[in-house]
VEXDREN-2710 file (C-alpha; in Angstrom, 1 decimal):
% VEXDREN-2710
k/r/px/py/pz
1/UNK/5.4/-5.9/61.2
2/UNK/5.8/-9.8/60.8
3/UNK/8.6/-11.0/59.1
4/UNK/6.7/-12.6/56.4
5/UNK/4.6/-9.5/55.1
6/UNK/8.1/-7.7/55.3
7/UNK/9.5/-9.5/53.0
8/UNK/6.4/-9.7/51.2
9/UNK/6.6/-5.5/50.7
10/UNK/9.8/-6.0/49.2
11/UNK/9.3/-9.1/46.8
12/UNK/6.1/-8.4/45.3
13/UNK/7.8/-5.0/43.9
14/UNK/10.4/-6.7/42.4
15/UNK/8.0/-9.1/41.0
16/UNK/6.1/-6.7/39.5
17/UNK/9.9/-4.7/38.1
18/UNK/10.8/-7.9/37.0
19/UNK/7.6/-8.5/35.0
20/UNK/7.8/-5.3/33.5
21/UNK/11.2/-5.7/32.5
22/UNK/10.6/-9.2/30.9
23/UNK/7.7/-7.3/29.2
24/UNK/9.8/-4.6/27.4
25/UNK/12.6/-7.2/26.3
26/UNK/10.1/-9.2/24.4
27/UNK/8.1/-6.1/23.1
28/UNK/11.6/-4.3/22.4
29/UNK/11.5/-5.2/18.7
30/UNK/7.6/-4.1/18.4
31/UNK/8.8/-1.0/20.0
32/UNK/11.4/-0.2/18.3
33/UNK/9.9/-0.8/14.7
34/UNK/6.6/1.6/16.1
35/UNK/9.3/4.4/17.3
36/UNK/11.4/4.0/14.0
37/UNK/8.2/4.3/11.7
38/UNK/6.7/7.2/13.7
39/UNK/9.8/9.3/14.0
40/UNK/11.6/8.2/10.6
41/UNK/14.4/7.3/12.8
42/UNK/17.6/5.4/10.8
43/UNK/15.9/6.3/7.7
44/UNK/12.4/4.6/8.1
45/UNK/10.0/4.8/5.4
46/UNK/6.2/5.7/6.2
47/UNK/3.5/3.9/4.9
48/UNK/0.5/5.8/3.4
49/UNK/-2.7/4.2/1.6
50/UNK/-3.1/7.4/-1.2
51/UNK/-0.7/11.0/-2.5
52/UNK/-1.5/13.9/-0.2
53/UNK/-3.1/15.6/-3.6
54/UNK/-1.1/18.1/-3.4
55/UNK/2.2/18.9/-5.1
56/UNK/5.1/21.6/-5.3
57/UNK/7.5/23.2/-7.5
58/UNK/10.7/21.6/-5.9
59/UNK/11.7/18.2/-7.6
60/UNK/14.0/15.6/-6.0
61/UNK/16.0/12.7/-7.5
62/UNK/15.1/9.3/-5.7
63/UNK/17.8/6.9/-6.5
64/UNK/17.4/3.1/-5.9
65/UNK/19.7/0.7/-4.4
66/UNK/19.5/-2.9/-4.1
67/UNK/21.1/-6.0/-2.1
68/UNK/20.7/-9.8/-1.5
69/UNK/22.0/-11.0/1.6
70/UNK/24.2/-14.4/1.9
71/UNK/21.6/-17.5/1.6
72/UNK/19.2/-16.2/-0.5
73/UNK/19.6/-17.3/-3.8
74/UNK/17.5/-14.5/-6.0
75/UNK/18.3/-12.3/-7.8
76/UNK/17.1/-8.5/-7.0
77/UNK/17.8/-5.5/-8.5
78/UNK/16.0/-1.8/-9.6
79/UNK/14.7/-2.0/-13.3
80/UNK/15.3/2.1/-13.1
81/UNK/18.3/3.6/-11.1
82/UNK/16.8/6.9/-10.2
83/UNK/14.0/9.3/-11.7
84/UNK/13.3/12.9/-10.9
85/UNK/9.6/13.2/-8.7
86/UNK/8.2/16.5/-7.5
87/UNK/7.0/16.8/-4.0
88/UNK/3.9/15.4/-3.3
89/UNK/3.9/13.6/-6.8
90/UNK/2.8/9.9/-6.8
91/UNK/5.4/7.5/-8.9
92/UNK/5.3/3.8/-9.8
93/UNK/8.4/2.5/-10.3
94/UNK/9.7/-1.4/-10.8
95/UNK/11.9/-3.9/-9.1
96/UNK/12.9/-7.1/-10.6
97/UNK/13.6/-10.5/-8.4
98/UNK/14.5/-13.9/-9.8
99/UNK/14.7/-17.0/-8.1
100/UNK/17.9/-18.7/-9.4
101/UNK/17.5/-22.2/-7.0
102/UNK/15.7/-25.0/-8.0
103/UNK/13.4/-25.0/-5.1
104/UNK/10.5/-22.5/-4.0
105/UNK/12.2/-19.9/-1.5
106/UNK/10.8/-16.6/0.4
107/UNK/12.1/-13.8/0.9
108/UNK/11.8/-10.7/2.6
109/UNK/13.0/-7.4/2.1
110/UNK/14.3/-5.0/4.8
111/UNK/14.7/-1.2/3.8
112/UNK/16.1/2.5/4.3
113/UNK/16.4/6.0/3.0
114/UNK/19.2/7.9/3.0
115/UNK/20.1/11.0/4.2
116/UNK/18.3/9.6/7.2
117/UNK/16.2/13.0/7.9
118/UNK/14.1/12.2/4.7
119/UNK/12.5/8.9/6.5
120/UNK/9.9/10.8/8.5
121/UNK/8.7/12.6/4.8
122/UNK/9.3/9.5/2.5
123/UNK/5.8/7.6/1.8
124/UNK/5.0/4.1/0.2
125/UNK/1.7/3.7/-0.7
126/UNK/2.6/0.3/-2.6
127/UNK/5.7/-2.4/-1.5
128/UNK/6.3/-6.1/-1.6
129/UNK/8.6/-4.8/1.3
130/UNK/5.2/-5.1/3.3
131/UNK/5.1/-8.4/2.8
132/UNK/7.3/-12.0/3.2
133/UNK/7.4/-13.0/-0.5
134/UNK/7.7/-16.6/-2.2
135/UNK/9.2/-17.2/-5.8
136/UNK/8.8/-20.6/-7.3
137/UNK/11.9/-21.9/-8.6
138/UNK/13.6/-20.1/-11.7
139/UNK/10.2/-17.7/-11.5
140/UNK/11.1/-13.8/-11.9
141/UNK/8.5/-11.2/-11.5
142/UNK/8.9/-7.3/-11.3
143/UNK/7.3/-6.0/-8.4
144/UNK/6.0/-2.7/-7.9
145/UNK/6.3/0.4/-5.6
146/UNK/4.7/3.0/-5.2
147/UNK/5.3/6.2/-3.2
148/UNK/5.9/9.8/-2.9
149/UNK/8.1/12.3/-0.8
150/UNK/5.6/14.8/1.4
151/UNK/6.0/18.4/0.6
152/UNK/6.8/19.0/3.9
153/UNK/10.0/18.0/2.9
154/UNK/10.5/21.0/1.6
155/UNK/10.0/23.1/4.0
156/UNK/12.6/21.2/6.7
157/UNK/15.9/23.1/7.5
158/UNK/17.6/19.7/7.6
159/UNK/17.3/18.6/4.2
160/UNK/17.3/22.3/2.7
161/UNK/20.2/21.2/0.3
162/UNK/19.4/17.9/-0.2
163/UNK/18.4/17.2/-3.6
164/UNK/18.7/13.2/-3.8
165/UNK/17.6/10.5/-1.4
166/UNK/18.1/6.7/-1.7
167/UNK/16.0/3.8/-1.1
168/UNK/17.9/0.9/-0.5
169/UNK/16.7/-3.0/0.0
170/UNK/18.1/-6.0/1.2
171/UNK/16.5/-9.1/0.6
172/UNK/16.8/-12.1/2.2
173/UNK/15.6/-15.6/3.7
174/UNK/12.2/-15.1/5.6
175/UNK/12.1/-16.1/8.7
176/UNK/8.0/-16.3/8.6
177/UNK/7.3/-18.4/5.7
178/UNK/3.9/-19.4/7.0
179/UNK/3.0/-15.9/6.1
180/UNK/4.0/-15.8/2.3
181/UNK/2.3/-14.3/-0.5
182/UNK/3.3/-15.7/-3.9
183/UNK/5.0/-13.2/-5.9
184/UNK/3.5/-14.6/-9.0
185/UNK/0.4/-12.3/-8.2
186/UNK/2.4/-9.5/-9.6
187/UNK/2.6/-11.6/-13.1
188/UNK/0.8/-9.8/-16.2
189/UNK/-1.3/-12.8/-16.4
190/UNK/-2.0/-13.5/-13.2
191/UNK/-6.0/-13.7/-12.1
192/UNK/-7.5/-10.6/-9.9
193/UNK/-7.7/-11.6/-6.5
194/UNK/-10.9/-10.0/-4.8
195/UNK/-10.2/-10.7/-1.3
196/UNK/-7.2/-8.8/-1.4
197/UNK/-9.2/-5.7/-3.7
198/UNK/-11.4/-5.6/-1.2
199/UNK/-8.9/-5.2/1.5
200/UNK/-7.3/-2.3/-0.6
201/UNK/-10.8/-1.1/-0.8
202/UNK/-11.0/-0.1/2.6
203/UNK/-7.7/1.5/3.0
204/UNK/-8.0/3.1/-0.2
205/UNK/-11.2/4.3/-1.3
206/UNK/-12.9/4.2/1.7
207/UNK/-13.0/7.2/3.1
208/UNK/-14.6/8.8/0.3
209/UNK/-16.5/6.0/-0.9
210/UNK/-19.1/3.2/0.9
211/UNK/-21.0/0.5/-1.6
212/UNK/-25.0/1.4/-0.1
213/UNK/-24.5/5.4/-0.2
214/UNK/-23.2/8.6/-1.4
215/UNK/-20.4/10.3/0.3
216/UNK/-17.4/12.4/-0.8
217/UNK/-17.7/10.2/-3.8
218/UNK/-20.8/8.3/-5.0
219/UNK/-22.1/5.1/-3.9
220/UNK/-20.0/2.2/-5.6
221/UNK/-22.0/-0.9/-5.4
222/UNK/-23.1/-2.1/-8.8
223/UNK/-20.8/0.3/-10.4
224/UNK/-19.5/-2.4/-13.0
225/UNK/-21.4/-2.4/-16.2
226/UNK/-23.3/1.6/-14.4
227/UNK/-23.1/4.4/-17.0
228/UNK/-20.9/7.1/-15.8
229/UNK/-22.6/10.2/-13.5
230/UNK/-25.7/8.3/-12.9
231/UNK/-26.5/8.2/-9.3
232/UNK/-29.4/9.7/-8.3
233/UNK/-28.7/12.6/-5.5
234/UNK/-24.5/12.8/-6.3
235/UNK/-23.8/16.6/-7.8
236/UNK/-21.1/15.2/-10.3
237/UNK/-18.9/17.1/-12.2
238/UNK/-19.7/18.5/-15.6
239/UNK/-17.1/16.4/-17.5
240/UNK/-17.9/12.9/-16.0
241/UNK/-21.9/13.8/-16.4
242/UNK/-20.8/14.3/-20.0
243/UNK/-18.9/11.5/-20.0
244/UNK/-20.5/9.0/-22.3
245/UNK/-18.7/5.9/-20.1
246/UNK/-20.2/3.1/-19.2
247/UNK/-17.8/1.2/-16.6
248/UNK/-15.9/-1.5/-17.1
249/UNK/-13.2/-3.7/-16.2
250/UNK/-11.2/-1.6/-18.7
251/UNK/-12.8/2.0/-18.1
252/UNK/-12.4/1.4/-14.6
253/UNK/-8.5/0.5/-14.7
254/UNK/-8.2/3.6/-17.5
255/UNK/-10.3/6.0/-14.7
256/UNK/-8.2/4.5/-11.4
257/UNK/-5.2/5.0/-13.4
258/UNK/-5.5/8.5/-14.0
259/UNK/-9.2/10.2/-13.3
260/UNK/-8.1/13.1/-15.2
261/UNK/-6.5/12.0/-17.9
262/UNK/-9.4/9.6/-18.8
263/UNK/-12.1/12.3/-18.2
264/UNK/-10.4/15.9/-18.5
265/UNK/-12.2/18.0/-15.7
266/UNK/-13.4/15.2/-13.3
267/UNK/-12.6/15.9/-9.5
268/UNK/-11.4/12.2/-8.4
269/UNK/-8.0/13.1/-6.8
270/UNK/-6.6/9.3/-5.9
271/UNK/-4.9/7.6/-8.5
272/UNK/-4.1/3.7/-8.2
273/UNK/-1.0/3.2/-10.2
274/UNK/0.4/-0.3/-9.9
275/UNK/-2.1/-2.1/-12.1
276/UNK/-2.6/-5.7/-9.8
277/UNK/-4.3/-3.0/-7.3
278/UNK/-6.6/-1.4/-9.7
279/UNK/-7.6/-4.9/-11.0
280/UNK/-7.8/-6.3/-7.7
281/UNK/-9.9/-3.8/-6.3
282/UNK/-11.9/-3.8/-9.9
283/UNK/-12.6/-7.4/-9.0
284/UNK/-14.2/-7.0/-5.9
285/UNK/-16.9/-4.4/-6.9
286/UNK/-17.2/-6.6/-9.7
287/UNK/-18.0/-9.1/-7.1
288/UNK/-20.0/-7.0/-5.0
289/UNK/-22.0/-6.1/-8.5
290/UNK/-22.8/-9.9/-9.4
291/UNK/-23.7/-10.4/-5.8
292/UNK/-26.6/-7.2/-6.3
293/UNK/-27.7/-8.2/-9.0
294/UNK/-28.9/-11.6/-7.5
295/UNK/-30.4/-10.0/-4.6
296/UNK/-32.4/-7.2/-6.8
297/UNK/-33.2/-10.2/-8.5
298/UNK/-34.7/-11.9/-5.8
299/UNK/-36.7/-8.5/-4.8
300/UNK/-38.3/-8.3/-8.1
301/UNK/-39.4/-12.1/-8.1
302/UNK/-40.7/-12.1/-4.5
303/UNK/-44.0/-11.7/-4.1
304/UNK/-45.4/-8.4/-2.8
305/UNK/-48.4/-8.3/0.7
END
């Protein structure tokens, strides 16, 4: 064998290790965030996009916890220390952050559960924790979260006796500011944003729901200002035929709140607690509606061959 393609056996492999090895050191954090979230490892929360529908008996206490870390200066804490949630039971609950700088900052929030061996079963279905988060100066907003602790829980040997779990924040200084979202949007006054409603659309309501079509649920396009069980082909429930509703902004946040509260005996099973969701997601089929009506409107004055 010549020299050259000798040496050529042996370098290219450790070109190739080398490459790979560069390749996990830069993915590492990727990795590690993808391993952490699948496994609950170190406490990681899960992220789900709606309650399993399902709850049980057992009850734990969820207790909340709250940091800032040195050169951030907000201030962040629970507006609730704990509350009592059953398994499988979605909750809302509230945390408060003020800016106390005179300047716009962003923050972001890293978190945890503890005892560790509740991560895998602990699920947020709402969190500025997704998020980097701006504040403008002296602004203070309560953000919320919204989650609920799989019933799977339990049924695990390794938290058999545990009966309270704590979610803990820090917040601190982003390090991606470019990719803020302005906190004010959690502000009681603050408009609907339909680009982001439709995004929750499609995590949310999607698999049950499409705009042009029945499915699990009926179609929703045009369903602002539709009277209630009206569809032609769905096989509603009794108590939503019944109904009387027509649907509004208002009926619509009332029925996304809490389907059976609003209309005792109706089968929807997802609830949308936080209300900036429900009127975000209100706001893009409102959206979508305005945007049928001007095409049905065009149908109807086109002329017909």
């Amino acid at each position: 064998m010549q020299p050259g393609r000798k040496n050529a056996t042996v370098v290219i492999p450790c070109l190739i290790g080398l490459a790979v090895m560069t390749g996990l050191v830069a993915y590492s954090p990727v990795l590690y965030r993808v391993f952490c979230g699948a496994t609950g490892y170190g406490g990681t929360t899960q992220r789900a996009y709606t309650d399993p529908g399902t709850s049980s008996e057992r009850s734990v206490t969820v207790a909340f916890d709250a940091n800032v870390a040195p050169g951030l200066r907000w201030r962040f804490e629970p507006e609730q220390r704990s509350v009592q949630v059953h398994l499988g039971e979605q909750k809302l609950v509230f945390f408060s952050a003020e800016n106390l700088s005179d300047e716009a900052t962003i923050g972001h929030a890293t978190f945890n559960v503890t005892p560790e061996t509740s991560g895998i079963y602990f699920n947020k279905i709402q969190c500025f924790c997704f998020n980097e988060e701006r504040l403008d100066p002296h602004q203070k907003v309560d953000m919320p979260v919204v989650f609920y602790v799989d019933p799977a829980f339990g049924k695990d040997s390794d938290n058999e006796h545990v009966d309270t779990i704590t979610l803990s924040y820090t917040m601190g200084r982003s390090v991606s500011p470019s990719e803020a979202k302005n906190l004010s949007r959690f502000l009681a006054d603050a408009a609907p944003d339909a680009v982001h409603g439709q995004e929750l659309f499609s995590q949310r309501c999607s698999a049950c729901h499409a705009l042009d079509k029945n499915m699990t649920g009926p179609m929703l396009g045009g369903v602002v200002g539709r009277a209630a069980g009206s569809v032609a082909g769905y096989n509603y429930s009794p108590a939503l035929k019944s109904a009387h509703v027509s649907w509004s902004r208002d009926t619509l946040s009332d029925w996304l709140a809490g389907p059976q509260k609003f209309v005792p005996g109706s089968r929807m099973p997802v609830r949308v607690l936080d209300a900036p969701s429900r009127h975000d997601i209100i706001a893009y089929l409102e959206k979508l509606g305005e945007q049928h009506g001007v095409s049905a409107h065009a149908r109807a004055s086109a002329p017909e061959y």
